[in-house]
Every structure is written in structure tokens, then in C-alpha cells.
N, CA and C atoms of all chains as a GROMACS GRO file, in nm:
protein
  552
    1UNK      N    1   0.083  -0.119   0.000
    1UNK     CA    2   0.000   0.000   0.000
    1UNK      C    3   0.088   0.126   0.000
    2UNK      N    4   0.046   0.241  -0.048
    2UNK     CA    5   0.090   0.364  -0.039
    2UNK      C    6   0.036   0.465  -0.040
    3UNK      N    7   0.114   0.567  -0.022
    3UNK     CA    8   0.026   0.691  -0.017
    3UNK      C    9  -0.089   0.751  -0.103
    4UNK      N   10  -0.107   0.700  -0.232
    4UNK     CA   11  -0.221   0.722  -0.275
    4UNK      C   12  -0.281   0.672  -0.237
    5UNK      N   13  -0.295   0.514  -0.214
    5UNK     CA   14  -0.400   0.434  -0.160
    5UNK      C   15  -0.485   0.492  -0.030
    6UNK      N   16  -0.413   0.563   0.028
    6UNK     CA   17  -0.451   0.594   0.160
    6UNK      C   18  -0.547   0.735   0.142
    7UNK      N   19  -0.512   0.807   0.049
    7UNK     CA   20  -0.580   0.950  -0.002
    7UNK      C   21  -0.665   0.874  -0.080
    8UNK      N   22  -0.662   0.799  -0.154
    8UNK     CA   23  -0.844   0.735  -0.238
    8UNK      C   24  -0.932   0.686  -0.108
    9UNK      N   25  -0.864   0.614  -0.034
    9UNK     CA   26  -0.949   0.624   0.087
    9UNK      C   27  -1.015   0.724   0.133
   10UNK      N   28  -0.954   0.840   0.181
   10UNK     CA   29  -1.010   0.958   0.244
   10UNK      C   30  -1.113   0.976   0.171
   11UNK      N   31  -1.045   0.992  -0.010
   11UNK     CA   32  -1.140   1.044  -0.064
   11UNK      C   33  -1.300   0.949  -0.085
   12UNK      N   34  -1.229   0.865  -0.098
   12UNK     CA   35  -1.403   0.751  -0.079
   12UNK      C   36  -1.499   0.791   0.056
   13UNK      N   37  -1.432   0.791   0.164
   13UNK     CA   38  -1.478   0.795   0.283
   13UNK      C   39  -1.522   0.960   0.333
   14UNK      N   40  -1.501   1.056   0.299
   14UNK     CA   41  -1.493   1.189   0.335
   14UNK      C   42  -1.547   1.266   0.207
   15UNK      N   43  -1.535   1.251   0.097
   15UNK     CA   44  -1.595   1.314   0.017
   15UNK      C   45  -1.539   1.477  -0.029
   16UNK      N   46  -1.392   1.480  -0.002
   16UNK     CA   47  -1.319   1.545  -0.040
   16UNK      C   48  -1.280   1.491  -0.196
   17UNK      N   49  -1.222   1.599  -0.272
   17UNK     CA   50  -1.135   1.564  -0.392
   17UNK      C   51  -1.053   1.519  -0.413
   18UNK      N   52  -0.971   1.390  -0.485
   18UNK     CA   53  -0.871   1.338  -0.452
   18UNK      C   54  -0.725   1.409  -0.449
   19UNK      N   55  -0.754   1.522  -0.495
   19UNK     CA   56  -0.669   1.643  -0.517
   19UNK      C   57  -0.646   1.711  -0.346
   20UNK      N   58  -0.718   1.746  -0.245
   20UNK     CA   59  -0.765   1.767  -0.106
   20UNK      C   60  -0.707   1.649  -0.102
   21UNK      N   61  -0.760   1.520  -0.053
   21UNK     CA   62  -0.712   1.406   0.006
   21UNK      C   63  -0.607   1.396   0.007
   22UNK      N   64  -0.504   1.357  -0.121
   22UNK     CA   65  -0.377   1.387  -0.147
   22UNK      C   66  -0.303   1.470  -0.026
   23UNK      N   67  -0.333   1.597  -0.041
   23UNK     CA   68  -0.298   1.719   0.021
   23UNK      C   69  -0.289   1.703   0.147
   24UNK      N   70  -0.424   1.686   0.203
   24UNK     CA   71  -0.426   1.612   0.361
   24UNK      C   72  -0.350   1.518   0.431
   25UNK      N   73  -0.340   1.422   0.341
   25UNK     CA   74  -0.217   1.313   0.363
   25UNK      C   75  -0.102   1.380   0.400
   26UNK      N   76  -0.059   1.442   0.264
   26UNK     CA   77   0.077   1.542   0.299
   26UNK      C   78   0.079   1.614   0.404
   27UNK      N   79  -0.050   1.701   0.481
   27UNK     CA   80  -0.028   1.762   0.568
   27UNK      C   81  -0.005   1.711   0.681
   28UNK      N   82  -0.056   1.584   0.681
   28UNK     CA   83  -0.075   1.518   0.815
   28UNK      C   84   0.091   1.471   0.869
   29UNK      N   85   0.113   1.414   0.758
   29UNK     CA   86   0.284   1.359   0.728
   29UNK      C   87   0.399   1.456   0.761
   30UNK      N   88   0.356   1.559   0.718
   30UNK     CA   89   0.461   1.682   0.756
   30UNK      C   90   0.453   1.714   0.901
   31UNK      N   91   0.305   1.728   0.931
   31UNK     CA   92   0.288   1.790   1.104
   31UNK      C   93   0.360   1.650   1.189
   32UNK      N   94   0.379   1.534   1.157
   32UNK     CA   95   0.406   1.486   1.226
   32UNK      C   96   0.578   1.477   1.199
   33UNK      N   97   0.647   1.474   1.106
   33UNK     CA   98   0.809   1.514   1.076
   33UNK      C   99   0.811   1.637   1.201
   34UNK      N  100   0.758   1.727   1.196
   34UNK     CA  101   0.784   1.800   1.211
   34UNK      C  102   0.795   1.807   1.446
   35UNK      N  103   0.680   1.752   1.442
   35UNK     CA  104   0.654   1.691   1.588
   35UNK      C  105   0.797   1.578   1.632
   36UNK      N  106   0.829   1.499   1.552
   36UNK     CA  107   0.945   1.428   1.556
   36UNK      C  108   1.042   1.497   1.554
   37UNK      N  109   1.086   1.593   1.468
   37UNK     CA  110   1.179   1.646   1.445
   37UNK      C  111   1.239   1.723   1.603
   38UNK      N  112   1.112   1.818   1.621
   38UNK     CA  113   1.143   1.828   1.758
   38UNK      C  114   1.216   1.796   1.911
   39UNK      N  115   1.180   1.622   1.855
   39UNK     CA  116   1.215   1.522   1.991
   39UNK      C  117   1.091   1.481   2.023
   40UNK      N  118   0.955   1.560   2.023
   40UNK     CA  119   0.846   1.558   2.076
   40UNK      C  120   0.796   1.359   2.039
   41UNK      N  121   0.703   1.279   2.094
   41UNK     CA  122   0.640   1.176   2.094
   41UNK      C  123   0.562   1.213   2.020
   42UNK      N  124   0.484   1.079   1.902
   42UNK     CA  125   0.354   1.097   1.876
   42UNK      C  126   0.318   0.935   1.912
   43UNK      N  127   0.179   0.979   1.983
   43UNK     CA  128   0.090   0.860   2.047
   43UNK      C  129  -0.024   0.846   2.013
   44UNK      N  130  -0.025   0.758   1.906
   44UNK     CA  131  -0.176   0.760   1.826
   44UNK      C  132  -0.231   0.604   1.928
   45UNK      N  133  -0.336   0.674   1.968
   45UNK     CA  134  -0.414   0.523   2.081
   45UNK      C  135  -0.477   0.406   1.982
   46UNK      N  136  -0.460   0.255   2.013
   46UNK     CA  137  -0.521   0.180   1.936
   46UNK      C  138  -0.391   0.117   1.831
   47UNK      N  139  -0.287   0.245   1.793
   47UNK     CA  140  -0.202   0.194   1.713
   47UNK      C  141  -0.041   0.186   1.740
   48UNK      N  142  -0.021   0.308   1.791
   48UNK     CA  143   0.158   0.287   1.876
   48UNK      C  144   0.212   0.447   1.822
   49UNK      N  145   0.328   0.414   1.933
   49UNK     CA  146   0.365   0.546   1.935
   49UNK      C  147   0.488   0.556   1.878
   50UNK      N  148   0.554   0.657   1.800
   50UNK     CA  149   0.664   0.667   1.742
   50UNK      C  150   0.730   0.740   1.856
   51UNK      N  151   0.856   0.757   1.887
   51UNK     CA  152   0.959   0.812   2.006
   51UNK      C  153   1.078   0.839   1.965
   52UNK      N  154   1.125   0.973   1.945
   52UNK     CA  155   1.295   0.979   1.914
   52UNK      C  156   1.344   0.919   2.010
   53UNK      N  157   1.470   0.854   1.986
   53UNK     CA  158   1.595   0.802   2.082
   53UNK      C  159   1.712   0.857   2.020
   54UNK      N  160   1.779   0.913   2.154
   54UNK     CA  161   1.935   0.986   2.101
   54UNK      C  162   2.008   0.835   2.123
   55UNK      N  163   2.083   0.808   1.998
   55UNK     CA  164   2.209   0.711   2.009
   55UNK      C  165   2.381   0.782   2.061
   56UNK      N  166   2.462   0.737   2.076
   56UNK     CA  167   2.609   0.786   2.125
   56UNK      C  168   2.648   0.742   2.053
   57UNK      N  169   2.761   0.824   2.035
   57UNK     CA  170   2.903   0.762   1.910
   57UNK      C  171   2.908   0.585   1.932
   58UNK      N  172   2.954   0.506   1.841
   58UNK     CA  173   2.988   0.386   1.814
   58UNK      C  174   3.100   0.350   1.738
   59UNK      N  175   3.126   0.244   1.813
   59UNK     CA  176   3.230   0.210   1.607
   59UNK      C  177   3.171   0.090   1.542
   60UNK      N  178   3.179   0.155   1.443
   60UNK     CA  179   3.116   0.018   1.356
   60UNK      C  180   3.215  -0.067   1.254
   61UNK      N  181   3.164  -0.155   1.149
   61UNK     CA  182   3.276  -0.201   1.091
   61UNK      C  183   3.184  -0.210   0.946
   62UNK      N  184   3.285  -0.183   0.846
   62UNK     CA  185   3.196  -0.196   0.720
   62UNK      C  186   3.184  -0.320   0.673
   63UNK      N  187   3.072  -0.397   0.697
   63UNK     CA  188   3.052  -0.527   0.695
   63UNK      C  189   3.115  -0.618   0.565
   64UNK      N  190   3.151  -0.542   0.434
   64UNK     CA  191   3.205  -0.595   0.358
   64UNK      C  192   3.347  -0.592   0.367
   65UNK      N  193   3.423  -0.492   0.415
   65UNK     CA  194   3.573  -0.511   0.382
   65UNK      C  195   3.624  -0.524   0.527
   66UNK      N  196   3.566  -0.510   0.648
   66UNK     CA  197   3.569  -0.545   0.741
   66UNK      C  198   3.654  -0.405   0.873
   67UNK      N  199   3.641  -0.337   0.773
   67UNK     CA  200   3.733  -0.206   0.767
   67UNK      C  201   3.636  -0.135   0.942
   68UNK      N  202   3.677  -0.058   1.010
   68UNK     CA  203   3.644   0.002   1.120
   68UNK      C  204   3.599   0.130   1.093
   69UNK      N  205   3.513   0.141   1.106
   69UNK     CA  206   3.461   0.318   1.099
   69UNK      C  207   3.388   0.361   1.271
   70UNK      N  208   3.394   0.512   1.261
   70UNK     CA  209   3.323   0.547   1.343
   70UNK      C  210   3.173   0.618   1.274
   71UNK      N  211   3.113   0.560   1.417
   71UNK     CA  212   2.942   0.635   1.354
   71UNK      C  213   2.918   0.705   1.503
   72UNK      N  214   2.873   0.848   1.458
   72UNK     CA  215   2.839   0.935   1.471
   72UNK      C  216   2.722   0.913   1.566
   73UNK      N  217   2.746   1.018   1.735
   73UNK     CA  218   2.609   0.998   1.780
   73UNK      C  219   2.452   1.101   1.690
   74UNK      N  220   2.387   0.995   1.690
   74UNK     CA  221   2.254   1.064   1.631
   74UNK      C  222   2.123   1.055   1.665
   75UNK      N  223   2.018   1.052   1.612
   75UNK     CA  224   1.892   1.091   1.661
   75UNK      C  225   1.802   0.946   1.572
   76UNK      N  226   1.721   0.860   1.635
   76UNK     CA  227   1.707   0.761   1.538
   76UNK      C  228   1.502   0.746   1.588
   77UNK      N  229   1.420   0.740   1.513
   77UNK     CA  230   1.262   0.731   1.557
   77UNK      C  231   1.286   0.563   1.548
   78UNK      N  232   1.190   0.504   1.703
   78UNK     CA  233   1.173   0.400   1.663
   78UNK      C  234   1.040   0.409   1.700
   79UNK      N  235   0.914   0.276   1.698
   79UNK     CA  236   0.783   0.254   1.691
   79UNK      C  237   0.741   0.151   1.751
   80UNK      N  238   0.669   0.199   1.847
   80UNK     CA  239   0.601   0.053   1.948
   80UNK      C  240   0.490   0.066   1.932
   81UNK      N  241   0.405  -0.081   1.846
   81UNK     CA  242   0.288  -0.078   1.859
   81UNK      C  243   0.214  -0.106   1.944
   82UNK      N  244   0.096  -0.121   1.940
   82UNK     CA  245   0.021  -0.055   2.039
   82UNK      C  246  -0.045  -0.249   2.074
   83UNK      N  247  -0.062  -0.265   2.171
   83UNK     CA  248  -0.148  -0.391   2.224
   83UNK      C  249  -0.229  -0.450   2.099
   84UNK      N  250  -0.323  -0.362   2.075
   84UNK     CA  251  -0.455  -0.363   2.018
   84UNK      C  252  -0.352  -0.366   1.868
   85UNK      N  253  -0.298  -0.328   1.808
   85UNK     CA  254  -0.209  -0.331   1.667
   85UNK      C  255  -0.173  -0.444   1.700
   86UNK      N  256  -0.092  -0.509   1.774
   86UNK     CA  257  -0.005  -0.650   1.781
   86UNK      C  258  -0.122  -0.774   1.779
   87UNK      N  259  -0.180  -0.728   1.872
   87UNK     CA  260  -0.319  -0.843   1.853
   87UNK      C  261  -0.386  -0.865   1.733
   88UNK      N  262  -0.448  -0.730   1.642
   88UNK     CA  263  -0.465  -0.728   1.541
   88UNK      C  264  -0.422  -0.821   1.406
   89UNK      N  265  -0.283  -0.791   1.421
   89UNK     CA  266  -0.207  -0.882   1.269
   89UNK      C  267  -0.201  -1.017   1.353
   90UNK      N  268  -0.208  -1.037   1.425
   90UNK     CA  269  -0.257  -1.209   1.489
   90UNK      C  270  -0.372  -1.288   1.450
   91UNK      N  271  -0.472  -1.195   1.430
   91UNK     CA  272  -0.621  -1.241   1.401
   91UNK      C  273  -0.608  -1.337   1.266
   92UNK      N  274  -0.645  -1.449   1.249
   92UNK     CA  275  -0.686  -1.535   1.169
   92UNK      C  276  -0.712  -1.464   1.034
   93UNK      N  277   0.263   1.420   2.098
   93UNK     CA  278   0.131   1.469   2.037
   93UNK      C  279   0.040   1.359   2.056
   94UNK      N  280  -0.058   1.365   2.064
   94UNK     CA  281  -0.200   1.218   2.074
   94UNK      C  282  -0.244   1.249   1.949
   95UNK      N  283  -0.325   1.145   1.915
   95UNK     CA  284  -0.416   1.122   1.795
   95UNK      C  285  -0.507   1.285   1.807
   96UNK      N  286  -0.538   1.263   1.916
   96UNK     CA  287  -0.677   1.382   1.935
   96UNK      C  288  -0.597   1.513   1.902
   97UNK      N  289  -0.473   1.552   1.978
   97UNK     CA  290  -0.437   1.666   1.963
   97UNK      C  291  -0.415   1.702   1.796
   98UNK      N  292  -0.384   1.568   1.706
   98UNK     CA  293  -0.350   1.612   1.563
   98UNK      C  294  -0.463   1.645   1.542
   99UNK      N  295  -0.646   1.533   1.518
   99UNK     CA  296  -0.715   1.578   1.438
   99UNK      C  297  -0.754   1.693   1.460
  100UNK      N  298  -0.742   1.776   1.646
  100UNK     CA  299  -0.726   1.904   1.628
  100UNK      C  300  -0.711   2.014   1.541
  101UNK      N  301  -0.599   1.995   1.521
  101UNK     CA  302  -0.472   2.096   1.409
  101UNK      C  303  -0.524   2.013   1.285
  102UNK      N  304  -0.577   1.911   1.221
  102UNK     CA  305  -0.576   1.930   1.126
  102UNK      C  306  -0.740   2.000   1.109
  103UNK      N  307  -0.838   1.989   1.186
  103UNK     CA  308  -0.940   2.060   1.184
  103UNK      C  309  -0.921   2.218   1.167
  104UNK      N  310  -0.866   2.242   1.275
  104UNK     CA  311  -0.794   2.407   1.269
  104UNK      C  312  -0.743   2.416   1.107
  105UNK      N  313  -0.649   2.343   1.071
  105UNK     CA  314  -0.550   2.426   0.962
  105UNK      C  315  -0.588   2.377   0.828
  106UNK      N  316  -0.669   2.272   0.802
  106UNK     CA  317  -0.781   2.231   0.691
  106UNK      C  318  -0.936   2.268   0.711
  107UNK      N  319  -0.940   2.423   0.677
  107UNK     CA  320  -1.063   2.502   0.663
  107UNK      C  321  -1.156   2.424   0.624
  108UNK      N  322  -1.162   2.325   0.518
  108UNK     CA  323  -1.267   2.270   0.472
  108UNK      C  324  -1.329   2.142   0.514
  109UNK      N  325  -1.226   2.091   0.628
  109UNK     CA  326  -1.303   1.982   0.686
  109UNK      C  327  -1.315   2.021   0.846
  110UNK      N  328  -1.473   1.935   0.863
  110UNK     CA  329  -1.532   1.968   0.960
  110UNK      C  330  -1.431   1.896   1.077
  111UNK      N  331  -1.458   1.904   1.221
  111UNK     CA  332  -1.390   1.859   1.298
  111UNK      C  333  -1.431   1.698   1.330
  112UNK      N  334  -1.562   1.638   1.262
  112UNK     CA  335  -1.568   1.533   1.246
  112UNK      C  336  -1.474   1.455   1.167
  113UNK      N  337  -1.517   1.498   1.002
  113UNK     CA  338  -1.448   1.430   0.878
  113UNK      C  339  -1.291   1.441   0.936
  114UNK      N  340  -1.235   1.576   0.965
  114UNK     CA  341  -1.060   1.529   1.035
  114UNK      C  342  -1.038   1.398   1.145
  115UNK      N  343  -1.149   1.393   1.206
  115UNK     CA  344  -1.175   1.288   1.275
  115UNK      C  345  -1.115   1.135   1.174
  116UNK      N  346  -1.153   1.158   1.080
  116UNK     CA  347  -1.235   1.053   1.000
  116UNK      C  348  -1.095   1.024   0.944
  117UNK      N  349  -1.033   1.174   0.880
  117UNK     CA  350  -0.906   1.123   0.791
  117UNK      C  351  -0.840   1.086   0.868
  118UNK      N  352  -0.801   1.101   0.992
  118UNK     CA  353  -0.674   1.032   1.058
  118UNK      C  354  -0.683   0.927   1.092
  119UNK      N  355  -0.818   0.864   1.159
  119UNK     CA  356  -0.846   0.736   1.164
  119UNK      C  357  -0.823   0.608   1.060
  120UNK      N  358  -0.880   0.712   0.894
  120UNK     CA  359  -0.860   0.658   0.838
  120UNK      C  360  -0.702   0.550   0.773
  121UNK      N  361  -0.632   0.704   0.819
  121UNK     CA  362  -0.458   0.674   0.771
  121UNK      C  363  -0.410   0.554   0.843
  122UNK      N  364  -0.416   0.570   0.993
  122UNK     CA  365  -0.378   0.481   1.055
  122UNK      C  366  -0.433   0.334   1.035
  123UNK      N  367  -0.611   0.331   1.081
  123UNK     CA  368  -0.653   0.241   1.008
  123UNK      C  369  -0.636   0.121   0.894
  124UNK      N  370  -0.583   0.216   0.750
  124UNK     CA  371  -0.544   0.156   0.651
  124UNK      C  372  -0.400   0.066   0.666
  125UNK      N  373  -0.346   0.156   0.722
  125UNK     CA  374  -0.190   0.068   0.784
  125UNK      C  375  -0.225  -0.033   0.841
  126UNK      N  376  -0.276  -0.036   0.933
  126UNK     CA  377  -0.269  -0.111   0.963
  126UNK      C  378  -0.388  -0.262   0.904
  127UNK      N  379  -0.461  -0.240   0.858
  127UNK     CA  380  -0.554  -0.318   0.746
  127UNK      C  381  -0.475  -0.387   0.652
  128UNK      N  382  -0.395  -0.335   0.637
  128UNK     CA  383  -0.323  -0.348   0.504
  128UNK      C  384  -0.170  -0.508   0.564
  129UNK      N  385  -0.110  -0.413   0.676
  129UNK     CA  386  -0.016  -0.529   0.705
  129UNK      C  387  -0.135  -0.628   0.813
  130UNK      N  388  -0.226  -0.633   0.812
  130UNK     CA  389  -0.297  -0.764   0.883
  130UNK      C  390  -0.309  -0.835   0.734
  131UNK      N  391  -0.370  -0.797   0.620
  131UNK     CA  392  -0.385  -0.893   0.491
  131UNK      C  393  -0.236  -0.945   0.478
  132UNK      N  394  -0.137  -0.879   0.502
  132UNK     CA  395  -0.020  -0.955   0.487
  132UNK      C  396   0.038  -0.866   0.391
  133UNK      N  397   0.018  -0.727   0.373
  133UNK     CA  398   0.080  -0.649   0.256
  133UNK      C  399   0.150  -0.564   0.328
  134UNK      N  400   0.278  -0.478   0.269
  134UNK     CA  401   0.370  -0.403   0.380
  134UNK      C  402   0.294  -0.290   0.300
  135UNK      N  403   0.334  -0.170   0.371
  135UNK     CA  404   0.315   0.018   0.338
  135UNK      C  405   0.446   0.078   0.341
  136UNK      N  406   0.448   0.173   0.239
  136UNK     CA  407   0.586   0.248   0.222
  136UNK      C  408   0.542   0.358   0.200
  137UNK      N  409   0.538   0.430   0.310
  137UNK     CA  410   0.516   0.569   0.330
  137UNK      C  411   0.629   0.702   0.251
  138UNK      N  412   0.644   0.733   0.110
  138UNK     CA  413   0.767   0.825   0.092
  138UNK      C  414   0.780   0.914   0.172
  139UNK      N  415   0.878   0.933   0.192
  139UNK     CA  416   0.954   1.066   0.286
  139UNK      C  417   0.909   1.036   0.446
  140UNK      N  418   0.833   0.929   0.478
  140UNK     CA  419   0.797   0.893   0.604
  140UNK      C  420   0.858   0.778   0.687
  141UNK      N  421   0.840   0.637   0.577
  141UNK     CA  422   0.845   0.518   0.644
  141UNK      C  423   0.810   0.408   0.617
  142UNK      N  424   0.804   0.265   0.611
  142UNK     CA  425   0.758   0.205   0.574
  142UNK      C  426   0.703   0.077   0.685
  143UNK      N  427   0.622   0.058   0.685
  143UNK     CA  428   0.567  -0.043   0.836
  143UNK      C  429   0.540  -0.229   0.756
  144UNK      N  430   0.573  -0.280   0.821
  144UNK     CA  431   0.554  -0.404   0.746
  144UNK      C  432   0.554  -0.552   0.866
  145UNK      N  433   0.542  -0.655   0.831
  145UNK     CA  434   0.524  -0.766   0.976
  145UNK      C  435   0.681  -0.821   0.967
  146UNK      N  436   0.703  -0.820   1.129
  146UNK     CA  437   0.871  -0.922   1.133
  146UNK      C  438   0.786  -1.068   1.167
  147UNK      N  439   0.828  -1.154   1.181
  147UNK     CA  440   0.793  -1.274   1.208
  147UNK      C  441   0.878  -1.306   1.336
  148UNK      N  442   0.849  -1.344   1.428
  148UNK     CA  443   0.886  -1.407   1.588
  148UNK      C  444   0.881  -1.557   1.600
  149UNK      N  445   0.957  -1.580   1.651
  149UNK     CA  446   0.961  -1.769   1.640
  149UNK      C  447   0.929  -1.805   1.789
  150UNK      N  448   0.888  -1.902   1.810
  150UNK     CA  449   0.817  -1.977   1.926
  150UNK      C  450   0.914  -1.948   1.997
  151UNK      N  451   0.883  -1.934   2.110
  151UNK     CA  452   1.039  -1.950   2.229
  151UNK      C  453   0.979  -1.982   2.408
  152UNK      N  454   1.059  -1.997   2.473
  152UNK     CA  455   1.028  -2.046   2.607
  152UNK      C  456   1.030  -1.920   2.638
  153UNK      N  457   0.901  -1.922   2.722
  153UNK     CA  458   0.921  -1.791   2.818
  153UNK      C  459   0.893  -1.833   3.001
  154UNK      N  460   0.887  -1.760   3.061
  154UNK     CA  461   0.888  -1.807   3.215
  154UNK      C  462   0.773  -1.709   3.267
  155UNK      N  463   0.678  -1.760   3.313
  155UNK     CA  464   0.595  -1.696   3.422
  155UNK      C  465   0.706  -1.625   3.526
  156UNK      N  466   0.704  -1.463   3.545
  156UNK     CA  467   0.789  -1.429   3.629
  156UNK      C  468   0.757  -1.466   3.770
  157UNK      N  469   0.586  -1.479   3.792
  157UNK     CA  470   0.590  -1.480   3.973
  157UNK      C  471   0.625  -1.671   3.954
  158UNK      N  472   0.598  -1.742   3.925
  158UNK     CA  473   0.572  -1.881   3.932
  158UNK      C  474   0.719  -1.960   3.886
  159UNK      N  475   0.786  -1.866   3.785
  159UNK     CA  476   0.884  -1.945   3.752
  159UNK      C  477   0.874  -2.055   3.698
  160UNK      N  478   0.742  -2.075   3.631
  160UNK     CA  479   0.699  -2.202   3.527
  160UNK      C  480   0.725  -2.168   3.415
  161UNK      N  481   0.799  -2.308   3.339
  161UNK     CA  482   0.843  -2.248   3.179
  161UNK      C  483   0.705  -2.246   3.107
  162UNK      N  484   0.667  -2.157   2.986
  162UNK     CA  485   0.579  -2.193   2.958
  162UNK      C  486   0.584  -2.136   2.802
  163UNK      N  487   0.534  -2.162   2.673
  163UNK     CA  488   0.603  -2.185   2.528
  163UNK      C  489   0.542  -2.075   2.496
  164UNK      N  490   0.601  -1.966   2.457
  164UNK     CA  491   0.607  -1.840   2.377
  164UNK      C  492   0.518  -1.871   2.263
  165UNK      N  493   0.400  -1.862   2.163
  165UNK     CA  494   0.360  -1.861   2.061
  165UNK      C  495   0.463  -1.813   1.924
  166UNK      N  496   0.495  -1.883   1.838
  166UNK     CA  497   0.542  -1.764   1.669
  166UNK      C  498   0.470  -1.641   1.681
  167UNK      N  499   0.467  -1.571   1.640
  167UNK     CA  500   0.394  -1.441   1.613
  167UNK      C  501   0.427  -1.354   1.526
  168UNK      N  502   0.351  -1.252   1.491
  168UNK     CA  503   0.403  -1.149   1.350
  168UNK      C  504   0.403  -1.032   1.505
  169UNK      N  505   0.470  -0.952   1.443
  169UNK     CA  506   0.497  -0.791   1.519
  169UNK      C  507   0.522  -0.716   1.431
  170UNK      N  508   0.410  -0.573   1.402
  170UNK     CA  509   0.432  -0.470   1.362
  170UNK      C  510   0.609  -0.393   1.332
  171UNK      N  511   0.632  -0.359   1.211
  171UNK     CA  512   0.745  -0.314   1.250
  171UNK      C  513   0.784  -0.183   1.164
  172UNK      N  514   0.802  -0.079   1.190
  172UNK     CA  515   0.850   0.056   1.163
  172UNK      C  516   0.979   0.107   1.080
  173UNK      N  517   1.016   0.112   0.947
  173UNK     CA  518   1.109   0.129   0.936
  173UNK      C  519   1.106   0.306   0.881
  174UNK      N  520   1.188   0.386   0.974
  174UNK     CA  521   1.189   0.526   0.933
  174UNK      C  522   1.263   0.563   0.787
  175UNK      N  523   1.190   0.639   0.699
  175UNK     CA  524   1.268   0.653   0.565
  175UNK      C  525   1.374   0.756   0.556
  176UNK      N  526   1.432   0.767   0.423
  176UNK     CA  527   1.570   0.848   0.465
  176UNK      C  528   1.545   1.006   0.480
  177UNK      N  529   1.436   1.055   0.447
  177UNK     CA  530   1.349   1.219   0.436
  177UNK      C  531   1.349   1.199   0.630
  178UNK      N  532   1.298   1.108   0.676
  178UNK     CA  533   1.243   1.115   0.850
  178UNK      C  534   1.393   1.094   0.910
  179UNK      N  535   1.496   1.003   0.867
  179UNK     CA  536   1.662   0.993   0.946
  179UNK      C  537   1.698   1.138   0.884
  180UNK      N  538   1.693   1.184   0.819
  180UNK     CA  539   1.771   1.296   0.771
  180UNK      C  540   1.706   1.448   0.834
  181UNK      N  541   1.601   1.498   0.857
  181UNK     CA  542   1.526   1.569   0.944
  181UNK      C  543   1.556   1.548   1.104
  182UNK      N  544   1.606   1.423   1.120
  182UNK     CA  545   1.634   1.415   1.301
  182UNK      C  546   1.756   1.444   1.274
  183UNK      N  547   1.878   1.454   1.201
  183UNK     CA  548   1.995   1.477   1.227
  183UNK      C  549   2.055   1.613   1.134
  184UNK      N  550   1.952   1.674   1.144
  184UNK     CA  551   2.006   1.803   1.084
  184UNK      C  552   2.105   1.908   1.173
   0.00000   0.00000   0.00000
């Protein structure tokens, strides 16, 4: 599935233009970059919450030549779904 | 941010939908994601992400108060992968 799929939805369901739908999608997508970007949590109930985590410097190794690099501390989103999501893709 | 606080803002900052129908599109988004990896299909969100099922293998687990072994189920788990538009926005 992808992002159009998800805006023909709206638009089936809401009765906006698929041109609007589209748009909405995008807006929704950005406000939430943008909430992340921050550091800020987003906690959608029913489905899971996305959470920045700061990582610390590491060393890594370049798995093909076996060579040592350093990686950089950085900022990485990870996603815990939600009870009700995990149960979900279980269902028969 | 919560679910509620977005369809908020998107009610506020999409003039043309009521504070229901914003209701409706966000439910919808999430919704579809997750609809989509229960049929067994992944989503690739551009510039966002892509969510898709890991597969979990049976394993022993232990009742913590009882200390009885007792057999972990296989299972699918939701899983989040952030795209390079969402890693590249956290480490600006």
C-alpha cells in the first residue's frame, strides 16, 4: 500500500477531492516530521507510538571489507505498537 | 502529540473539513496501515516510512511470579522502518 492508496481512501470515505485528500495526507505527514523532528512523541491510541531516541558515538565495521569506521552519535525514531495493533495482525 | 491533539490541528488548519471528517481522515490513515499489514501487505510511506510484519519464532518464556516455563507462541509484530526524508530531518 501507499500513499495514494490511503488519499483514495479519504477520498471515498470523506468526500473530499482526490486532489484535497492527497494534500491532507501530505499535511498530516509533515505535522508529524515536524513533531518528531522536535524530539516531541507521537501517540496515536489503538495503534503505537513513534519516540525519538538519542544514540552515542559507536564504532562500527563496514561489513564488507571489514574495515572500522566510526558512527556518529545521532537521533534515530523508533515505533512501538500498540497492544490492540499486535493483537490485530494475529487475528486469523 | 495524541491522535486527538493532531485531528485538532488538522481541523484548525484544513478550513474545509469539519472537525468530524478530520476525525475521519486520521483514523482513516492509521486504520489503513494497519488493514493493510494484517492482509499480509507491507506500506511504504515516501519521505515517512515504511511499516511491514517481522515474524517471531516460538520461544520459552517463564511466568515471572511462578517461575513455570511456559512456550512463547510464533507471532508477526508490527514493525516501523523510518525513511531516509524522517533519518535525515532528526539529524540536521
Amino acid at each position: 500500500m501507499r500513499k495514494a492508496d490511503i488519499a483514495n481512501e479519504i477520498y471515498e470515505k470523506v468526500g473530499v477531492s482526490k486532489k484535497e485528500a492527497s494534500d491532507i495526507v501530505e499535511f498530516i505527514l509533515n505535522l508529524l516530521k515536524a513533531v518528531l523532528q522536535k524530539g516531541e512523541a507521537v501517540k496515536i491510541a489503538g495503534f503505537g507510538n513513534f519516540v525519538v531516541r538519542s544514540k552515542g558515538a559507536r564504532k562500527g565495521r563496514n561489513p564488507r571489507t571489514g574495515e572500522e569506521i566510526g558512527i556518529t552519535p545521532r537521533r534515530v525514531v523508533t515505533f512501538r505498537p500498540s497492544q490492540v495493533f499486535k493483537k490485530y495482525v494475529n487475528q486469523p | 502529540m495524541t491522535k486527538a491533539q493532531i485531528i485538532e490541528r488538522v481541523a484548525q488548519e484544513v478550513t474545509t473539513l469539519t472537525k468530524r471528517q478530520a476525525e475521519v481522515v486520521v483514523n482513516t490513515i492509521f486504520n489503513s496501515v494497519r488493514n493493510s499489514l494484517q492482509k499480509g501487505d507491507k506500506t511504504e510511506i515516501r519521505g515517512f516510512g515504511s511499516f511491514r510484519l517481522r515474524a517471531r519464532r516460538m520461544k520459552e518464556g517463564r511466568n515471572p511470579k511462578t517461575g513455570a516455563t511456559v512456550a512463547v507462541p510464533a507471532k508477526k509484530v508490527p514493525f516501523f522502518k523510518a525513511g531516509k526524508e524522517l533519518k535525515d530531518l532528526l539529524n540536521q
